[in-house]
KOLGU-4560 file (N, C-alpha, C; in nm, 3 decimals, padded with zeros to 5 digits):
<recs>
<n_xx: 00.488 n_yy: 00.499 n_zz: -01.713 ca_xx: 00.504 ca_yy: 00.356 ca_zz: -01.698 c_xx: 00.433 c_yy: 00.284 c_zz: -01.813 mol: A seq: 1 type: UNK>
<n_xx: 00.489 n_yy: 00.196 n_zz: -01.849 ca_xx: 00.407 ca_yy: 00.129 ca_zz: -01.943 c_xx: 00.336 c_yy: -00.052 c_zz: -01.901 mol: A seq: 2 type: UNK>
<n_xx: 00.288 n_yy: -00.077 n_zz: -01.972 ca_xx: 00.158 ca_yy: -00.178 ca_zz: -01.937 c_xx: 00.289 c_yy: -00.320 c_zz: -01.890 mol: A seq: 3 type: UNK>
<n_xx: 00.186 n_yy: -00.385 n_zz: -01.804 ca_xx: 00.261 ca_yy: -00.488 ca_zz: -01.736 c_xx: 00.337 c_yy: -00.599 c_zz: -01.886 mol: A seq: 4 type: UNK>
<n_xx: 00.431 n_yy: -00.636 n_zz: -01.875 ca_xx: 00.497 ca_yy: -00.768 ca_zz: -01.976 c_xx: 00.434 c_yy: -00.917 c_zz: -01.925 mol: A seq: 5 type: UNK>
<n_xx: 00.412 n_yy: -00.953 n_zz: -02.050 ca_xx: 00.373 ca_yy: -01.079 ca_zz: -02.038 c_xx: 00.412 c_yy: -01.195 c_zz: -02.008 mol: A seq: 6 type: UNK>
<n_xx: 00.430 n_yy: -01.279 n_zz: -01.965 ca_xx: 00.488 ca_yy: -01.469 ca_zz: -01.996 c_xx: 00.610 c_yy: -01.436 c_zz: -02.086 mol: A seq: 7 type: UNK>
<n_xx: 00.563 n_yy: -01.419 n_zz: -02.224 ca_xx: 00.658 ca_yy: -01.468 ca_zz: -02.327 c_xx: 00.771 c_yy: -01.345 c_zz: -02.311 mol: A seq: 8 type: UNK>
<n_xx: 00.757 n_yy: -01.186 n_zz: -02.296 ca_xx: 00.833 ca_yy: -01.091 ca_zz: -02.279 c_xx: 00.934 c_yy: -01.144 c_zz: -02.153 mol: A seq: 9 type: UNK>
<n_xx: 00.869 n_yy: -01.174 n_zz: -02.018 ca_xx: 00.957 ca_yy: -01.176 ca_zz: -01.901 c_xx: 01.067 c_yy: -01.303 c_zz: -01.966 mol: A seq: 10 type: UNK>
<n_xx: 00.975 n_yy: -01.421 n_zz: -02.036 ca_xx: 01.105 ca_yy: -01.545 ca_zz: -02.045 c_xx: 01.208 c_yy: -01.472 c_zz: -02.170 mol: A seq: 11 type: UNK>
<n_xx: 01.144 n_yy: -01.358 n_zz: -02.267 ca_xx: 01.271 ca_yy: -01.379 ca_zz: -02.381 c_xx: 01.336 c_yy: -01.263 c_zz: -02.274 mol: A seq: 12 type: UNK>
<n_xx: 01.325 n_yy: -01.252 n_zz: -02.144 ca_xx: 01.450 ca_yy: -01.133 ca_zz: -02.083 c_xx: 01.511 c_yy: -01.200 c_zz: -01.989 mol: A seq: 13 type: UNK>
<n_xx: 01.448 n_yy: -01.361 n_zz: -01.989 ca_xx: 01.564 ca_yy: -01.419 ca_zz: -01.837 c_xx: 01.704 c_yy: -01.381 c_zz: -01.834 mol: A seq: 14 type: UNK>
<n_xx: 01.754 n_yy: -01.398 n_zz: -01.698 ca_xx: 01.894 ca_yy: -01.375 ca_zz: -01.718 c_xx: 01.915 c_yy: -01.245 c_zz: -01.732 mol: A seq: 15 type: UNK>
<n_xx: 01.820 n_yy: -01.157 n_zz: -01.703 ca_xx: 01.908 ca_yy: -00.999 ca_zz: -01.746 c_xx: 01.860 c_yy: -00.935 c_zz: -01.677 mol: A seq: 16 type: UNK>
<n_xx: 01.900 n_yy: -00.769 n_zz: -01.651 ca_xx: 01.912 ca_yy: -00.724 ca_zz: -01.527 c_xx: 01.768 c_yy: -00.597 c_zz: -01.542 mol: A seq: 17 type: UNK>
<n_xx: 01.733 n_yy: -00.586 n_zz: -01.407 ca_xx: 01.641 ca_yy: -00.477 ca_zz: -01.392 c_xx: 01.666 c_yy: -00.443 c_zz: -01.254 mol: A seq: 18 type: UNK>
<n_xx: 01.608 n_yy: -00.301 n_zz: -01.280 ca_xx: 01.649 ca_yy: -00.199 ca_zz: -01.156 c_xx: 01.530 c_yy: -00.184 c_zz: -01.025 mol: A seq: 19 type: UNK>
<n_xx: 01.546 n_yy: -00.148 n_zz: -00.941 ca_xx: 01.426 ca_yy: -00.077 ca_zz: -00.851 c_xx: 01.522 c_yy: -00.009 c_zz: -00.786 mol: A seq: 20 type: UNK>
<n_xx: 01.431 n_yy: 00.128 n_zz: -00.697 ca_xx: 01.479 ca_yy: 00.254 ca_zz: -00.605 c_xx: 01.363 c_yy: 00.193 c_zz: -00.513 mol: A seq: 21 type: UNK>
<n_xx: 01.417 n_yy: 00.164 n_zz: -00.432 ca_xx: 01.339 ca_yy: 00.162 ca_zz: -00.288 c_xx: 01.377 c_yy: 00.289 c_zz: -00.261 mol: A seq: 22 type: UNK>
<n_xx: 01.270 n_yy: 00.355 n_zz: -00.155 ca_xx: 01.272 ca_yy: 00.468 ca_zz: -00.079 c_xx: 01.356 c_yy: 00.583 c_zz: -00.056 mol: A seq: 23 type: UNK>
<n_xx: 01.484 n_yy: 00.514 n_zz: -00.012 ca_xx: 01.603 ca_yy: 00.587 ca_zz: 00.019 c_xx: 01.664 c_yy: 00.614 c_zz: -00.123 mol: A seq: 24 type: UNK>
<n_xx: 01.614 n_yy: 00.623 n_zz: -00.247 ca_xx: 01.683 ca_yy: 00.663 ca_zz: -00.391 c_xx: 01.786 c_yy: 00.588 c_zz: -00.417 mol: A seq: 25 type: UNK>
<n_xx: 01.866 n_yy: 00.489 n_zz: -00.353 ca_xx: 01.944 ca_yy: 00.424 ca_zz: -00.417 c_xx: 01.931 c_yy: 00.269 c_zz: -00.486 mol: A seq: 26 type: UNK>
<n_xx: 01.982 n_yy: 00.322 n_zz: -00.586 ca_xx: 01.899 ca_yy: 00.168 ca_zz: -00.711 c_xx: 02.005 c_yy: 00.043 c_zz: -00.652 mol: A seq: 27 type: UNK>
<n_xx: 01.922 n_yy: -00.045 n_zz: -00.741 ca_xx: 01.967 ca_yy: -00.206 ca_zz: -00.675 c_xx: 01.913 c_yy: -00.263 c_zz: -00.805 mol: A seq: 28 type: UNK>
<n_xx: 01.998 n_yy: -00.352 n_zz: -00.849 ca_xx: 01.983 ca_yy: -00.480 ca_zz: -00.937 c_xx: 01.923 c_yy: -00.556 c_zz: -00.894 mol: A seq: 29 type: UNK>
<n_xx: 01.841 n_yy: -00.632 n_zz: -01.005 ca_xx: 01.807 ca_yy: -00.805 ca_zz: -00.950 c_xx: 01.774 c_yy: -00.809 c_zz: -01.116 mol: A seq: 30 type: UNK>
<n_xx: 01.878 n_yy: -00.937 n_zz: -01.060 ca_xx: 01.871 ca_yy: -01.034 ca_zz: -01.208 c_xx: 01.731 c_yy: -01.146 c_zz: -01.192 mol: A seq: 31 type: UNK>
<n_xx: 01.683 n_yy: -01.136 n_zz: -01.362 ca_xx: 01.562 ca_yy: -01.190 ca_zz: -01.293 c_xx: 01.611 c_yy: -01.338 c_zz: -01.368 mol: A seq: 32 type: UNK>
<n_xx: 01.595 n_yy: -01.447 n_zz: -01.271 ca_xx: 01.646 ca_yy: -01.636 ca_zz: -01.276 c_xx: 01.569 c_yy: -01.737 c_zz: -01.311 mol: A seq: 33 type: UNK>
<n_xx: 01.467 n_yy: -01.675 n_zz: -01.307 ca_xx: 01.336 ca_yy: -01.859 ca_zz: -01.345 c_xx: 01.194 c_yy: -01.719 c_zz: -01.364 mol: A seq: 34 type: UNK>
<n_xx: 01.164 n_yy: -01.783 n_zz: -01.475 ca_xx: 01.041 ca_yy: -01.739 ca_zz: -01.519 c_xx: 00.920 c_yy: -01.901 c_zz: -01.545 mol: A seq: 35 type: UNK>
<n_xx: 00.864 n_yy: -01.891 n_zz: -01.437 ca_xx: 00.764 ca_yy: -02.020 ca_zz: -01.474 c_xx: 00.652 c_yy: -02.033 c_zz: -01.474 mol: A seq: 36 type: UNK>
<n_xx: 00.613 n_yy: -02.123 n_zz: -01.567 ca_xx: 00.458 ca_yy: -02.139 ca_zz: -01.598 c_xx: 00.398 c_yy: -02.195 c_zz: -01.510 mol: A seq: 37 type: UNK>
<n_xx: 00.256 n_yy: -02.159 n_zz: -01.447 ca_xx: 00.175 ca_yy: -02.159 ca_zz: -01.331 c_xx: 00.061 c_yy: -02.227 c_zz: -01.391 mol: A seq: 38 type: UNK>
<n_xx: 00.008 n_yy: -02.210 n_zz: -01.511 ca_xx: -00.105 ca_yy: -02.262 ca_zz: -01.562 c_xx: -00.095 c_yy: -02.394 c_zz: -01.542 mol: A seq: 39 type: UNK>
<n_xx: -00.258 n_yy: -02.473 n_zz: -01.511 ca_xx: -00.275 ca_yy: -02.617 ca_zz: -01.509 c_xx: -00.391 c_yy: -02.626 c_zz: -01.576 mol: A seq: 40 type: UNK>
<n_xx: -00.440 n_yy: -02.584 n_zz: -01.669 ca_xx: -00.551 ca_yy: -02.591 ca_zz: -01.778 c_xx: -00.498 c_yy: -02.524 c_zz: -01.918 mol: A seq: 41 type: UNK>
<n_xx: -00.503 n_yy: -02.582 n_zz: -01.966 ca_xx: -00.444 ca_yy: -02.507 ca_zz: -02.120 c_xx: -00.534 c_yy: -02.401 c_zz: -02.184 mol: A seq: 42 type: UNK>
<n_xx: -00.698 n_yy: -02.442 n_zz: -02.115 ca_xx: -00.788 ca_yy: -02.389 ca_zz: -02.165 c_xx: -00.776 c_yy: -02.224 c_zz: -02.089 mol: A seq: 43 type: UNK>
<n_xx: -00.705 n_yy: -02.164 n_zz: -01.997 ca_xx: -00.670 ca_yy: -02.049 ca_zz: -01.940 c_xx: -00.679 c_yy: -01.958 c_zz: -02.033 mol: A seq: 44 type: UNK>
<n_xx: -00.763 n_yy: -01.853 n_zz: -01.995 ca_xx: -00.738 ca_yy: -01.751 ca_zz: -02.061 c_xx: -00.627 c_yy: -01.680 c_zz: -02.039 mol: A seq: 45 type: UNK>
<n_xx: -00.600 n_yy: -01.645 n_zz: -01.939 ca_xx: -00.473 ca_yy: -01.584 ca_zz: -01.885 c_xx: -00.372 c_yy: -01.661 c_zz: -01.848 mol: A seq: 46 type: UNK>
<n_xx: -00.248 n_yy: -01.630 n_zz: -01.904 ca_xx: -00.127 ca_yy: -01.766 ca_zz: -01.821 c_xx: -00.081 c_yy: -01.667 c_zz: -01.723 mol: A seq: 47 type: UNK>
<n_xx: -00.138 n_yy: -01.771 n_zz: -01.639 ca_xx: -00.025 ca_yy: -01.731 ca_zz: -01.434 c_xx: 00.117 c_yy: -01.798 c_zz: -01.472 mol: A seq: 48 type: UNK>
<n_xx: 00.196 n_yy: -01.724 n_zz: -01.469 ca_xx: 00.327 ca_yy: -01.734 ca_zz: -01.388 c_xx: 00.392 c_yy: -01.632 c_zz: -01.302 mol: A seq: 49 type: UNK>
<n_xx: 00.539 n_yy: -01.703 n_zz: -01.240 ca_xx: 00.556 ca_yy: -01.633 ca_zz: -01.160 c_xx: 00.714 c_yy: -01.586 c_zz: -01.204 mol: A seq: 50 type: UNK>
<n_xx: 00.755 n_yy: -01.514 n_zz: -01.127 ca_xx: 00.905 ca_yy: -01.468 ca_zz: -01.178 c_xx: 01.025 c_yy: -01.520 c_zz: -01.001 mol: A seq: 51 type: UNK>
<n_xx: 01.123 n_yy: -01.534 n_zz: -01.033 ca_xx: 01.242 ca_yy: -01.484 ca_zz: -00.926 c_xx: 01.305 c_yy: -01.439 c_zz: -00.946 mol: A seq: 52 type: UNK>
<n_xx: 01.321 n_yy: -01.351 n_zz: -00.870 ca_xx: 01.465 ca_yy: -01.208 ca_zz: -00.916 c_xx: 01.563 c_yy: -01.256 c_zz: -00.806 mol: A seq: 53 type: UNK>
<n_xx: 01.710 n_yy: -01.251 n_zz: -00.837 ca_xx: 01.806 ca_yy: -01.239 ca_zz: -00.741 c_xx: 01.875 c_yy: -01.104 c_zz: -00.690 mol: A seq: 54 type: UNK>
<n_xx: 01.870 n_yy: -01.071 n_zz: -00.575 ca_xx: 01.925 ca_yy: -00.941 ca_zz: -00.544 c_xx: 02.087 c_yy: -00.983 c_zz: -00.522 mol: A seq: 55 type: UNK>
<n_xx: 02.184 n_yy: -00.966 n_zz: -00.546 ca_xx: 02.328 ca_yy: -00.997 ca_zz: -00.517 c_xx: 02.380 c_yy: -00.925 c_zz: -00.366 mol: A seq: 56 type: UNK>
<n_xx: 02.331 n_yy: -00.768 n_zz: -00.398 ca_xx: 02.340 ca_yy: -00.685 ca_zz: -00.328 c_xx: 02.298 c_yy: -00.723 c_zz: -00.160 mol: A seq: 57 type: UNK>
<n_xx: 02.357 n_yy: -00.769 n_zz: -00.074 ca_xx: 02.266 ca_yy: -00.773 ca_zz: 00.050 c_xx: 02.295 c_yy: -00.655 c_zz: 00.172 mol: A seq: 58 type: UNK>
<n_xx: 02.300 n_yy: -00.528 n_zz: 00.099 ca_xx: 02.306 ca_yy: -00.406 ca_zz: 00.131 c_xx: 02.165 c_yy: -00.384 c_zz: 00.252 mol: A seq: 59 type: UNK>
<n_xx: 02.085 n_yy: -00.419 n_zz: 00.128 ca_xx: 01.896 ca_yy: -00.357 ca_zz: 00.164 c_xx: 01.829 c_yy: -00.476 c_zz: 00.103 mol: A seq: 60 type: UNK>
<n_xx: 01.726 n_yy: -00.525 n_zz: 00.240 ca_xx: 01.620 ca_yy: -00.619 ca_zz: 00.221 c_xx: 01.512 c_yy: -00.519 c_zz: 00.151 mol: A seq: 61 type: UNK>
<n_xx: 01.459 n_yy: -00.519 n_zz: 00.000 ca_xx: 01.335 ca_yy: -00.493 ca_zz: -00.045 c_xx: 01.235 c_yy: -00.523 c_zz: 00.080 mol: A seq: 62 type: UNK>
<n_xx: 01.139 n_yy: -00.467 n_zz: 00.089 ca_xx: 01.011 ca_yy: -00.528 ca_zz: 00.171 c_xx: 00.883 c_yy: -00.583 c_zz: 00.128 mol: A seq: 63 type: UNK>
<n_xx: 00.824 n_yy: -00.600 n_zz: 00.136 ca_xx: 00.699 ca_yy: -00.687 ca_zz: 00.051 c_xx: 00.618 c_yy: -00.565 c_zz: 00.050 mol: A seq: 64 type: UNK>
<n_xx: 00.617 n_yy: -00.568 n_zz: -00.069 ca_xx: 00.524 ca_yy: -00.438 ca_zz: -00.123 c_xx: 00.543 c_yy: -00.377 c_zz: -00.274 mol: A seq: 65 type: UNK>
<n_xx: 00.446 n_yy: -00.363 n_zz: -00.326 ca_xx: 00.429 ca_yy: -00.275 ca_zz: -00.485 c_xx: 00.633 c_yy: -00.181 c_zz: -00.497 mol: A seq: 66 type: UNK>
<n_xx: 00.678 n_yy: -00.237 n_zz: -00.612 ca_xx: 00.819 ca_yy: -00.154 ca_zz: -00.659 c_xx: 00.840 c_yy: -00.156 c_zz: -00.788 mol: A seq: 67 type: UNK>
<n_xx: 00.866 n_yy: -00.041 n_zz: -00.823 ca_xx: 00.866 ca_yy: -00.034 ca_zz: -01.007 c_xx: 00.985 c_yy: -00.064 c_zz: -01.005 mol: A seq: 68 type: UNK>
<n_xx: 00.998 n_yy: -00.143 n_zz: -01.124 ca_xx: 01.096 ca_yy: -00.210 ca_zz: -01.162 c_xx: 01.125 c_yy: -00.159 c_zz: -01.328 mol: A seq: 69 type: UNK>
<n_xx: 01.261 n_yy: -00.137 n_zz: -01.334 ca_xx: 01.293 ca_yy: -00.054 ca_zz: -01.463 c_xx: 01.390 c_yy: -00.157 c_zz: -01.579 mol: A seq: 70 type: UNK>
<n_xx: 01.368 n_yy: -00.165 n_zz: -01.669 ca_xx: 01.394 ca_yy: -00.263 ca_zz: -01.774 c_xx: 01.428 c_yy: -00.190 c_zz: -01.919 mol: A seq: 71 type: UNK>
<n_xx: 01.563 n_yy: -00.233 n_zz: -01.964 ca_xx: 01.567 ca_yy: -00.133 ca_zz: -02.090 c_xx: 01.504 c_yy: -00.219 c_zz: -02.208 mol: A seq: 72 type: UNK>
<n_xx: 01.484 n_yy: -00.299 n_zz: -02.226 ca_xx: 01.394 ca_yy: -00.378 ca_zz: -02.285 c_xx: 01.245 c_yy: -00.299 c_zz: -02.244 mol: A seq: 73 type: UNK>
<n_xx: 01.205 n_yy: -00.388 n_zz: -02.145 ca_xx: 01.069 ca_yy: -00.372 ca_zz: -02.101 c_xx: 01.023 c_yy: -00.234 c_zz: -02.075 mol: A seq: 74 type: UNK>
<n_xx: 01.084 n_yy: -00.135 n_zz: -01.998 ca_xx: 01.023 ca_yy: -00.039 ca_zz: -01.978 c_xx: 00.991 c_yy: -00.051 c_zz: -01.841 mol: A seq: 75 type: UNK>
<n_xx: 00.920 n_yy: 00.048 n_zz: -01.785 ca_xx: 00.902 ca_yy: 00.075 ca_zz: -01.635 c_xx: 00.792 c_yy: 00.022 c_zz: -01.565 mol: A seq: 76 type: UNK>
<n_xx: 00.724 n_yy: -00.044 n_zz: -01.526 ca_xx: 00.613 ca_yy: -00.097 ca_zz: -01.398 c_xx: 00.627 c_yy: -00.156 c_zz: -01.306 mol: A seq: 77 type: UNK>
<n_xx: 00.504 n_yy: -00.108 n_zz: -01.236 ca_xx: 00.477 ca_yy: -00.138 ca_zz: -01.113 c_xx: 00.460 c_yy: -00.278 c_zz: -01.035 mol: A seq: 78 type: UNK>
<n_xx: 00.523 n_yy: -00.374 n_zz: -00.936 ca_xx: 00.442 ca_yy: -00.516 ca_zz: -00.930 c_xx: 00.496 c_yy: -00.510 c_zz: -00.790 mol: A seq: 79 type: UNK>
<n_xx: 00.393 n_yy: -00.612 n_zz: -00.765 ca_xx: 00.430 ca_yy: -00.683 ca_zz: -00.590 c_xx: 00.525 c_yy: -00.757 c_zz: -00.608 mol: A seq: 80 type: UNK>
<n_xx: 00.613 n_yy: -00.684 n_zz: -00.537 ca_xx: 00.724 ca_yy: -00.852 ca_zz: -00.513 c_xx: 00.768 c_yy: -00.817 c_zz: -00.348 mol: A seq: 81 type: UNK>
<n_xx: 00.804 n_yy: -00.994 n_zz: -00.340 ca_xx: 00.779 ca_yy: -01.068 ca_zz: -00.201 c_xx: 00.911 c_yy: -01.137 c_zz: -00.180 mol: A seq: 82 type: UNK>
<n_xx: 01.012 n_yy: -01.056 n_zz: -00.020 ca_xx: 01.128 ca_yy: -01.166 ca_zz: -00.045 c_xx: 01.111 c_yy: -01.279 c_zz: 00.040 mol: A seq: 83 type: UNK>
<n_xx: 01.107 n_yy: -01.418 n_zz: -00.054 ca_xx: 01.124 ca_yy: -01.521 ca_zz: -00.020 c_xx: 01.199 c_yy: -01.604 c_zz: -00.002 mol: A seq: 84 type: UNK>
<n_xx: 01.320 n_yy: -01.616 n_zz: 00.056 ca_xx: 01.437 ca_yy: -01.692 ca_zz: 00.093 c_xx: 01.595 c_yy: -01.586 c_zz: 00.082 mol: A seq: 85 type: UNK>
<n_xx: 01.595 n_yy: -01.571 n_zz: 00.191 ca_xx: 01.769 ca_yy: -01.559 ca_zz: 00.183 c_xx: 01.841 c_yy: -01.646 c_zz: 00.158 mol: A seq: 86 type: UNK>
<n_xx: 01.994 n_yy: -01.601 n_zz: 00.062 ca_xx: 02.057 ca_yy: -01.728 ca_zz: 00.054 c_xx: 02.168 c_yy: -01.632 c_zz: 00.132 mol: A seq: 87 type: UNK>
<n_xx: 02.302 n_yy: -01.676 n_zz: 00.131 ca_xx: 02.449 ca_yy: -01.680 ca_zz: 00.198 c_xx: 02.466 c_yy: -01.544 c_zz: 00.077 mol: A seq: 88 type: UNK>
<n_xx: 02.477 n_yy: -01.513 n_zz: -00.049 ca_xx: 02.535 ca_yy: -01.425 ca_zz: -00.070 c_xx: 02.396 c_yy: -01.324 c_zz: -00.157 mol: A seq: 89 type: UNK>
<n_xx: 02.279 n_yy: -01.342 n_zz: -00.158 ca_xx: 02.195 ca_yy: -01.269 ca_zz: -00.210 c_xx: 02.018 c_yy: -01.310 c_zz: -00.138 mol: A seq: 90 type: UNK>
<n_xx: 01.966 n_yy: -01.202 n_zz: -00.179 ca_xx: 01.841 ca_yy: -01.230 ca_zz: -00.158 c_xx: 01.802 c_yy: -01.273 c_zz: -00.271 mol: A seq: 91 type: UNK>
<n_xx: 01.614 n_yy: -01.372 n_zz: -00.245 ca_xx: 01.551 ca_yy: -01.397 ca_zz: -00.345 c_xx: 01.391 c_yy: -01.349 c_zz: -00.322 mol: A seq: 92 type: UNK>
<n_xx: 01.379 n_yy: -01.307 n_zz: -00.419 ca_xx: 01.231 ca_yy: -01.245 ca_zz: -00.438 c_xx: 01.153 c_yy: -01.292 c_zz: -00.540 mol: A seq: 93 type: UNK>
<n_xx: 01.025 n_yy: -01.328 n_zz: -00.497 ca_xx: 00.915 ca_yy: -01.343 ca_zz: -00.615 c_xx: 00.787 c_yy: -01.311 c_zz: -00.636 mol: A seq: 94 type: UNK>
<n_xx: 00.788 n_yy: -01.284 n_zz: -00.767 ca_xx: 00.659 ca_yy: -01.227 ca_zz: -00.782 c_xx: 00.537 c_yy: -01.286 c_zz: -00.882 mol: A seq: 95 type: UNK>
<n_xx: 00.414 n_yy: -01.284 n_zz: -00.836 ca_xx: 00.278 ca_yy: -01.379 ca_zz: -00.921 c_xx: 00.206 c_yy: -01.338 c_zz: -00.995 mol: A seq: 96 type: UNK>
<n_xx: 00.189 n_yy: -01.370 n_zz: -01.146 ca_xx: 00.072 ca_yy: -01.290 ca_zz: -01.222 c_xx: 00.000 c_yy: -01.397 c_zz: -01.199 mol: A seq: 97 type: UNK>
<n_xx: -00.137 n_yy: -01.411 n_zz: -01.194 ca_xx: -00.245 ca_yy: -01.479 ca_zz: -01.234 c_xx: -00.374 c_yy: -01.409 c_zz: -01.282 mol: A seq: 98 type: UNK>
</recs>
């Protein structure tokens, strides 16, 4: 696995697709849709943002919990993501650096 992507990596990949295998080995897309800035001090050492991925698939609800997520850009790691809102034809999930 390689080291978590930053702010500027996740926004130059909006719009494009990454993988996870939940449990049962079968992969699932989620396009990842809004990458946003969390910071309210400029003086931050670290910029918090957060990501939303769309699952299309409403096969399998992800569950809230640590899932590597695979990126041919980015490469492979690990993060919490949390699904937060069903819509009518996909799930939505998000996840927080700070």
């Amino acid at each position: 696995m390689t080291r978590l992507p930053d702010y500027k990596a996740f926004k130059n990949n909006l719009n494009s697709t990454f993988t996870v295998r939940p449990d049962d080995g079968k992969a699932i897309d989620l396009e990842l849709i809004e990458v946003k800035d969390l910071r309210q001090d400029t003086g931050q050492e670290q910029q918090p943002f957060s990501l939303i991925f769309m699952q299309k698939n409403k096969d399998v609800l992800l569950p809230q919990q640590m899932h590597e997520l695979k990126h041919e850009k980015l490469g492979a790691f690990q993060i919490l993501m949390v699904p937060i809102t069903p819509e009518k034809d996909s799930f939505i999930y998000e996840v927080i650096f700070n």
